[in-house]
N, C-alpha and C positions, 0 to 999 in steps of 0.2 A: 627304512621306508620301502615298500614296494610293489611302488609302482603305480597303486591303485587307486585309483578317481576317489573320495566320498562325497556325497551326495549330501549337500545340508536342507533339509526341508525349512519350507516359513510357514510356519503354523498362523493362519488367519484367526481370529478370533472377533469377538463381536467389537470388542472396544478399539483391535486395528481400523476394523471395517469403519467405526462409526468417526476415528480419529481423520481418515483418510477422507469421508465425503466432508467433513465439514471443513476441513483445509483445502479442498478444491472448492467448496462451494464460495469461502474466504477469499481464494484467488480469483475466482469468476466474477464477484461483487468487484473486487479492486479494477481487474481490466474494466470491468463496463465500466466504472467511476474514468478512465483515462478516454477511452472509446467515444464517450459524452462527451468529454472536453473535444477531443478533434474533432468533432462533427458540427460543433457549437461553437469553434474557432473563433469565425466570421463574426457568428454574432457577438460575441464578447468582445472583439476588438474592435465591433464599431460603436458598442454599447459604451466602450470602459475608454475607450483614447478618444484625444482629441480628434476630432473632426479634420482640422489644418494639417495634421499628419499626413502621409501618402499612406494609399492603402496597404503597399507591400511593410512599409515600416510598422502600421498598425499590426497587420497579421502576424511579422516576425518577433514583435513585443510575447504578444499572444501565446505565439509556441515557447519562447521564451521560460513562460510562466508554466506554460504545460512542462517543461524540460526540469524546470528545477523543482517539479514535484516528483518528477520522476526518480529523481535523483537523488533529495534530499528524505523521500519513504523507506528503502534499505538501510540508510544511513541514519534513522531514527527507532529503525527495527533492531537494529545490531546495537543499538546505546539500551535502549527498554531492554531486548537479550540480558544483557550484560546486570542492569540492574534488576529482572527478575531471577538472573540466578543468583545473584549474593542479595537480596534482601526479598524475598520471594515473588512469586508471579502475580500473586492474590494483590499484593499490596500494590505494587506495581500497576496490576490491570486497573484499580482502585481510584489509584494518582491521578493517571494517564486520561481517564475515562473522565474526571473531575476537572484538570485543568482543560482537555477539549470544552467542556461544556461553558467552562468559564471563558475561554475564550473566545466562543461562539457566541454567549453573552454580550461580551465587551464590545465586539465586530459588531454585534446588530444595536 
């Protein structure tokens, strides 16, 4: 060896470029999705709990629910991961995209 630096270049290309805004545009959609809920706190916890509650216990129900979304979206990221690498992404994105809707179905 010796001695000398080398310099690796990153070749940008269209499809980095286009990979890169739609993944921050992906995260930008998510924050606002969480941003909503804390600003909408109040009203959700006076909407969704009982009345008899105390307000502090309403509001910490509240964040509650805001916290295990937080928590439980990586942790459903990293299972989907897992199943679109070994059974591919397509089918995966497919499923995913099919039981949300059913679900959403069911809820309303």
């Amino acid at each position: 060896m010796s001695g000398q630096l080398t310099r690796t270049s990153v070749h940008t290309n269209e499809s980095n470029i286009r990979t890169s805004l739609l993944a921050s545009i992906g995260s930008a959609f998510e924050f606002y999705d969480f941003v909503i809920f804390v600003f909408f706190a109040s009203v959700i916890s006076t909407l969704f709990f009982p009345p008899s509650l105390p307000e502090w216990n309403r509001q910490l129900q509240s964040y509650a629910i805001f916290a295990t979304g937080y928590i439980v979206r990586p942790l459903g990221g990293i299972v989907m991961a897992h199943f679109g690498d070994t059974r591919g992404r397509k089918r995966v994105f497919e499923w995913k995209t099919w039981l949300g809707d059913m679900l959403r179905g069911v809820a309303s």
